[in-house]
Structures are given as C-alpha cells and as structure tokens.
C-alpha positions, 0 to 999 in steps of 0.5 A: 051098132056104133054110136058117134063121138057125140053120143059116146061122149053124153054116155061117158060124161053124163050132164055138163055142168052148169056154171052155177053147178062149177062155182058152187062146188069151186066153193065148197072146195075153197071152203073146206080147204080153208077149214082144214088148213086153218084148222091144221094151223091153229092146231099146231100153234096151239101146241107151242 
C-alpha cells in the first residue's frame, strides 16, 4: 500500500537526466538568452 521514499521519488521525478541531457538544455538557455538580449540591445541602439 505505501511505497518508499525511493519509489515515490521515481513517480514524482520521473527520468534523471543525464549530464549530456543537463549541457544541452544549459545550452540552449545560454543560447537563446543571448539572442534575446542581443536582440533587445540592438534594438534599442537602433532606436537612437
């Protein structure tokens, strides 16, 4: 009826991800933030 802590976790978490998984997604979100922003700025200096 109750499952332990280690199952309840592996139901909640689902998959861990793998370190290739984390550095992917890190890099993305580095990328992406960088077109915004640079894209924000250029904008703004376009404007002047």
């Amino acid at each position: 009826m109750f499952n332990d802590l280690d199952e309840q976790i592996e139901n909640t978490q689902g998959d861990i991800p793998t370190k290739i998984e984390r550095l992917i997604r890190f890099a993305g979100v580095a990328l992406l933030s960088a077109l915004l922003f640079g894209g924000l700025y250029l904008g703004v200096v376009l404007l002047e």
